[in-house]
C-alpha positions in Angstrom: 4.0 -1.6 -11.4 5.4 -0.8 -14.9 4.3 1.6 -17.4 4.1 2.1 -20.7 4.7 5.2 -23.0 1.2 6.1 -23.1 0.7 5.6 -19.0 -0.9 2.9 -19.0 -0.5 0.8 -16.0 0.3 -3.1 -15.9 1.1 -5.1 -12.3 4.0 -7.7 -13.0 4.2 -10.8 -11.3 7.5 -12.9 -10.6 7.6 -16.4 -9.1 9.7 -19.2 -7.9 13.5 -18.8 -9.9 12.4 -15.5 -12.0 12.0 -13.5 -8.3 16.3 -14.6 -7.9 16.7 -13.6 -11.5 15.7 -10.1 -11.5 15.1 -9.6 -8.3 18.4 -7.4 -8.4 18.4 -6.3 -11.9 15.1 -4.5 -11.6 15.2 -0.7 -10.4 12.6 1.9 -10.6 12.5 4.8 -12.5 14.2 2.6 -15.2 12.7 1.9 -18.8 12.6 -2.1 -19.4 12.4 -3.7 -22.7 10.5 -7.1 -21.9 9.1 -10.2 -23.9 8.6 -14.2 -23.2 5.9 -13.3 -20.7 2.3 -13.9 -19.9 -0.8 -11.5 -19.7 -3.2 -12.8 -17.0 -6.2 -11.9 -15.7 -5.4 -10.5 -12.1 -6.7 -12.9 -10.0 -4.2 -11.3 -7.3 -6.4 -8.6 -6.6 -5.2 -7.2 -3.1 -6.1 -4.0 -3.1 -4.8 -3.1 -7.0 -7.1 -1.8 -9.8 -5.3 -3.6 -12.6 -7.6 -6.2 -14.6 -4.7 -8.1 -15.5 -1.1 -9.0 -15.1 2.0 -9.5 -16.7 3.8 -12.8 -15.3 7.3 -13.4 -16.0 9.4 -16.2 -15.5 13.1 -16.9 -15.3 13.1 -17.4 -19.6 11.5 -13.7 -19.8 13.8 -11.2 -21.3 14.7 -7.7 -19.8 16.4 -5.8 -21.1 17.4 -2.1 -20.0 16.4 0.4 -22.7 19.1 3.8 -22.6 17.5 7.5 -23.5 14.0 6.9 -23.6 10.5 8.8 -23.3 8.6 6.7 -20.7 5.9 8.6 -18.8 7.2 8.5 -14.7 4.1 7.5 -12.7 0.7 9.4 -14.1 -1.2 10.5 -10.7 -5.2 10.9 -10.1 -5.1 12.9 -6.5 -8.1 12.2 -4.4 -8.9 14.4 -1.0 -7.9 13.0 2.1 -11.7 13.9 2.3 -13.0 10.9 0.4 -10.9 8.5 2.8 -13.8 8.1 4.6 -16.2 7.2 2.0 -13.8 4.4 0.3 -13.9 1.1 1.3 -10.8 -0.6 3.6 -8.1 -2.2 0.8 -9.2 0.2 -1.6 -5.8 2.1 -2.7 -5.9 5.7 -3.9 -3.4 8.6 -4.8 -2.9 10.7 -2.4 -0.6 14.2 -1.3 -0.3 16.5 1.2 1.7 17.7 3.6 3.9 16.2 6.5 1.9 17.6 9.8 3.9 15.3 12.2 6.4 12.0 11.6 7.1 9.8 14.3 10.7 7.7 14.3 11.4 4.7 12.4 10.6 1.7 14.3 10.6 -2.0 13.9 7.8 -4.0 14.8 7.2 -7.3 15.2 4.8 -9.1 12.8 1.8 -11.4 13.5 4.1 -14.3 11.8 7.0 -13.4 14.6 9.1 -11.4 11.8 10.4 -8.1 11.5 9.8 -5.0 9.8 10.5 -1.4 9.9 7.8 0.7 10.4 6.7 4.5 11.1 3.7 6.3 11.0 3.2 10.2 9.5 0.3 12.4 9.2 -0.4 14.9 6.3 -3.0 17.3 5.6 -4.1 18.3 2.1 -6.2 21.3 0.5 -9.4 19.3 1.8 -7.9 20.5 5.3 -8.3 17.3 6.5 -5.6 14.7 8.2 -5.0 11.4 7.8 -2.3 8.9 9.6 0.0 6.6 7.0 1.3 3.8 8.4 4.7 3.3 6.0 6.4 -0.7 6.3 9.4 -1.4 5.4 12.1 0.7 3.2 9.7 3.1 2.9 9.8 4.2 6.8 13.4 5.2 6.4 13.2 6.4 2.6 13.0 10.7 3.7 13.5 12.3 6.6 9.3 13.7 6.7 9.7 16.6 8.0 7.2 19.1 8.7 6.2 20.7 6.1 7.2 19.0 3.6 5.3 17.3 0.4 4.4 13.5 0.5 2.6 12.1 -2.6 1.7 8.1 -2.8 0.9 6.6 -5.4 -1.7 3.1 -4.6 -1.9 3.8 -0.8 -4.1 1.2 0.7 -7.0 2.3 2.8 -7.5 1.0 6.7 -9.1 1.2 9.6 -8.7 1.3 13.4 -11.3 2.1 16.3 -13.7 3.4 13.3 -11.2 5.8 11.9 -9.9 5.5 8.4 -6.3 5.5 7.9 -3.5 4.8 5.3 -0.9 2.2 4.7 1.8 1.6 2.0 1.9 -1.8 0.3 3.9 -3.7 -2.3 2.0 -2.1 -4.7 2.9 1.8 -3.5 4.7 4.7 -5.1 6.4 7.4 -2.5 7.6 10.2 -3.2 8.9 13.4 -1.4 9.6 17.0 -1.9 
């Protein structure tokens, strides 16, 4: 997900010899100057909010831009609350804080892969909890320790035995404090 200096949100794309381009080159938290790519309607639309999409290819430019006043991620908070109401794949921004953690463990996936994964609950204002199931990097990314904050940014709504639940995704922000 990039950003602009006004916040405004855009998903980019990468495909084929661009993902072994910039696959490396990319970090987050760092301001990008880009051209030679493609605004698309987002026809991709798993869970994300964006109308479009910027696709880039391996003849797209990036280049790292030094000193400058990019917005970091711009939040809109809903109450664990409201899980219920949203539909399952529907993403929302979410924080509260770390009422259990279990350990970091990998699981084996439907297509016989691997992938680390741990589950967390948090509890916001709303005084309601909710589990968040966290694949990948970000089930070893903090320590979640009680107590602590856990904001995400595009979490993606689920369900299991009729209870609502959250999951990260490609698309999700974490962060911890």
């Amino acid at each position: 997900i990039l950003i602009d200096q006004d916040g405004t949100e855009i998903e980019a794309t990468f495909f084929n010899d661009a993902v072994d381009r910039w696959y490396d080159f990319i970090q987050e938290n760092t301001v990008y100057s880009i051209s030679n790519g493609r605004v698309n309607p987002n026809h991709f639309k798993f869970g994300v909010d964006y109308d479009f999409c910027l696709v880039l290819n391996a003849d797209s430019i990036i280049e790292e831009v030094a000193d400058s006043e990019i917005l970091s991620a711009k939040f809109n908070f809903k109450a664990i609350e409201k899980v219920k109401e949203m539909n399952v794949s529907d993403t929302l921004d979410v924080i509260g804080v770390v009422q259990s953690a279990g350990p970091p463990v990998e699981q084996t996936l439907k297509n016989g892969g691997k992938k680390m994964k741990r589950t967390i609950t948090i509890f916001d204002w709303s005084k309601v909890s909710i589990e968040i199931t966290l694949w990948g990097d970000f089930a070893t990314q903090a320590a979640f320790k009680q107590g602590e904050i856990v904001a995400l940014k595009k979490a993606r709504v689920g369900e299991f035995q009729n209870q609502k639940n959250l999951s990260t995704s490609f698309s999700t922000r974490l962060f911890t404090r």
